[in-house]
C-alpha positions as CSV (number, residue, x, y, z in Angstrom):
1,X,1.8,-15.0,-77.8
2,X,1.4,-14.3,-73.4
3,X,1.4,-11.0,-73.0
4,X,3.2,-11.6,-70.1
5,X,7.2,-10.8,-70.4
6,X,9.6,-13.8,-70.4
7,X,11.9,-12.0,-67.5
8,X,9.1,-12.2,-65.1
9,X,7.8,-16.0,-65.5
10,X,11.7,-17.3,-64.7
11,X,13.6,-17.1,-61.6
12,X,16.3,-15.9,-63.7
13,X,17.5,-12.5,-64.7
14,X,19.8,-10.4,-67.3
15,X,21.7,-12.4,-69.8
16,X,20.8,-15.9,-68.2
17,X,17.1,-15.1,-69.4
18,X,17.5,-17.2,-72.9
19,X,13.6,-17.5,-73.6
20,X,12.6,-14.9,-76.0
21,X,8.5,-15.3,-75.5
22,X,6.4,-17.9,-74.5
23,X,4.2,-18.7,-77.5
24,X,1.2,-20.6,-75.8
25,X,0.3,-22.7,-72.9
26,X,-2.3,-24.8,-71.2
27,X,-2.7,-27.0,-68.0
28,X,0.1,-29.9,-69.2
29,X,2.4,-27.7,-72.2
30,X,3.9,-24.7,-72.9
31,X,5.3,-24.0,-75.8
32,X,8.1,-20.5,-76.0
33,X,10.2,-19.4,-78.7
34,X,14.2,-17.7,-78.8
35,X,16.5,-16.4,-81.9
36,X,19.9,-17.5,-81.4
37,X,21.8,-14.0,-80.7
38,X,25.7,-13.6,-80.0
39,X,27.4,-12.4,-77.3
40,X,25.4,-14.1,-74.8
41,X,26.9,-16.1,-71.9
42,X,27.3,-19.5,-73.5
43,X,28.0,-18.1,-77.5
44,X,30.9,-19.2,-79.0
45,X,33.2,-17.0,-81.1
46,X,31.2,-17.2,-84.4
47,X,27.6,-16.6,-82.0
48,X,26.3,-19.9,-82.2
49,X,25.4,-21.4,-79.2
50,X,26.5,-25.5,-78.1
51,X,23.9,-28.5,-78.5
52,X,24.2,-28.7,-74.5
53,X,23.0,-25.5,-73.9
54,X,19.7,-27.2,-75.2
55,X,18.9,-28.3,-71.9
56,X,19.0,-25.0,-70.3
57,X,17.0,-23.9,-73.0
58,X,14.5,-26.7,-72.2
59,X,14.8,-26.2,-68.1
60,X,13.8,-22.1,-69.1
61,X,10.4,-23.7,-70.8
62,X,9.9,-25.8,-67.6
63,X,10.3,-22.8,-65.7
64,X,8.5,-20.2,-68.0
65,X,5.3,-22.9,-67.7
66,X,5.9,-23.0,-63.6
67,X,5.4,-18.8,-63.8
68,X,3.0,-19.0,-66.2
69,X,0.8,-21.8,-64.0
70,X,1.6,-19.3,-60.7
71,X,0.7,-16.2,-62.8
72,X,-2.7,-17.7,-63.1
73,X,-3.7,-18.1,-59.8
74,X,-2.0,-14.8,-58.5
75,X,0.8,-16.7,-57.1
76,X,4.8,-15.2,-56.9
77,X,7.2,-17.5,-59.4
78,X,9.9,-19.5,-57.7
79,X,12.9,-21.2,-58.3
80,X,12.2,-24.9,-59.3
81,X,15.2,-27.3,-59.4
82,X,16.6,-29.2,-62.8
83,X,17.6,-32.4,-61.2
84,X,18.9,-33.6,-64.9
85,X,18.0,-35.7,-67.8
86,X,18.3,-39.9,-69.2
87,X,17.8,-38.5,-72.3
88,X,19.4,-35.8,-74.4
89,X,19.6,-36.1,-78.5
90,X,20.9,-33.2,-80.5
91,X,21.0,-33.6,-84.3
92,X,23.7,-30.8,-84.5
93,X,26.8,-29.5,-82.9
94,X,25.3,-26.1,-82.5
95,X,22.8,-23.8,-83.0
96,X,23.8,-20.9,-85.3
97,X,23.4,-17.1,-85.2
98,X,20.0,-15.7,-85.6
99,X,18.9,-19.1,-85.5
100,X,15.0,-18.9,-84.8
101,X,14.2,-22.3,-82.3
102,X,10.9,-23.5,-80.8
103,X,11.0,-25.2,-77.7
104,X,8.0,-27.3,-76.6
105,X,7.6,-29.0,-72.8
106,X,4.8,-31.5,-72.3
107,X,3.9,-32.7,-68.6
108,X,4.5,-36.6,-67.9
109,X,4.3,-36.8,-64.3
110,X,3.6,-34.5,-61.2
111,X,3.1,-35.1,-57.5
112,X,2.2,-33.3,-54.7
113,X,5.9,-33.6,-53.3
114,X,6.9,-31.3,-56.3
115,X,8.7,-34.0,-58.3
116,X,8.1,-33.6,-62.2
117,X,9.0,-35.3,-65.7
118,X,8.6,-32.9,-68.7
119,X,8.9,-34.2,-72.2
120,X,10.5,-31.8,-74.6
121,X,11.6,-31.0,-78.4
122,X,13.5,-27.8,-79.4
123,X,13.2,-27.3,-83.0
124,X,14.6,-24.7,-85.9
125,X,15.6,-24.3,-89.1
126,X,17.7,-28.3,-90.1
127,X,18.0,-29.1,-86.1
128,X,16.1,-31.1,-83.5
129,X,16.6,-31.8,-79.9
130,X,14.4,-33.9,-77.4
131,X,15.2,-34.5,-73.9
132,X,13.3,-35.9,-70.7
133,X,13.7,-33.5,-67.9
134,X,13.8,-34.6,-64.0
135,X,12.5,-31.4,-62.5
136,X,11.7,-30.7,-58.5
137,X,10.1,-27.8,-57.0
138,X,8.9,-28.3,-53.0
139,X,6.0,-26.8,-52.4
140,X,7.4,-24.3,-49.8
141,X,11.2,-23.5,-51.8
142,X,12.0,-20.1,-49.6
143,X,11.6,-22.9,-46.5
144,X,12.8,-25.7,-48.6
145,X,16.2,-23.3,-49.5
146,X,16.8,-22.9,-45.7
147,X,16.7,-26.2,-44.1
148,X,19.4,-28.1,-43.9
149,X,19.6,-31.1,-45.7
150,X,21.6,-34.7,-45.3
């Protein structure tokens, strides 16, 4: 397990931090780890959480392994942008209550304009997902997040 915490790898914060700890990583993977708990943001009323919220789940990874790759070289995390998905199968509904999932992201493509694919499977006890994720993060975002755009 990183000894880094979760919260600071991800431009997120409080209750939209759904990573519990990132497990390993290397130059191309990452591979981070949640239990399902209720009362979150997305739950529904019996604690389980919706396939779709999957993809965050997945985006989270993307981002953990972003921080984790700017950690390294003394670097602040940023925001990086999910641009979406061709590809999102869910073998369940939903994932229940205390629920234990892995989630896995595998680097496809990068360029030097910030543009990303990610391959990833989110696993647990009877349930698998697998998506493609479309990711973009400019190399200057604070700049990027000011100009304005067409």
């Amino acid at each position: 397990m990183i000894a880094w915490p979760v919260a600071e790898l991800l431009p997120h914060a409080g209750d939209m931090v759904l990573l519990d700890a990132v497990e390993r990583f290397d130059a191309d993977s990452i591979e981070a780890s949640l239990t399902v708990v209720p009362g979150g943001l997305f739950n529904l009323p019996d604690g389980s959480l919706p396939a779709w919220v999957g993809v965050e789940i997945m985006a989270q990874c993307v981002a953990a392994y972003a921080g984790c790759q700017a950690r390294l070289v003394g670097q602040p995390v940023e925001p990086g942008f999910l641009l979406g998905t061709r590809h999102y199968q869910c073998d369940v509904e939903r994932f229940p209550a205390g629920a234990r999932l892995s989630v896995r992201a595998l680097r496809s493509l990068q360029d030097d304009n910030g543009m990303g694919v990610f391959e990833c499977h989110l696993d647990g006890p009877g349930l698998h997902a697998e998506a493609r994720l479309n990711v973009f993060r400019p190399p200057e975002v604070a700049r990027y997040l000011q100009e304005p755009h067409v």
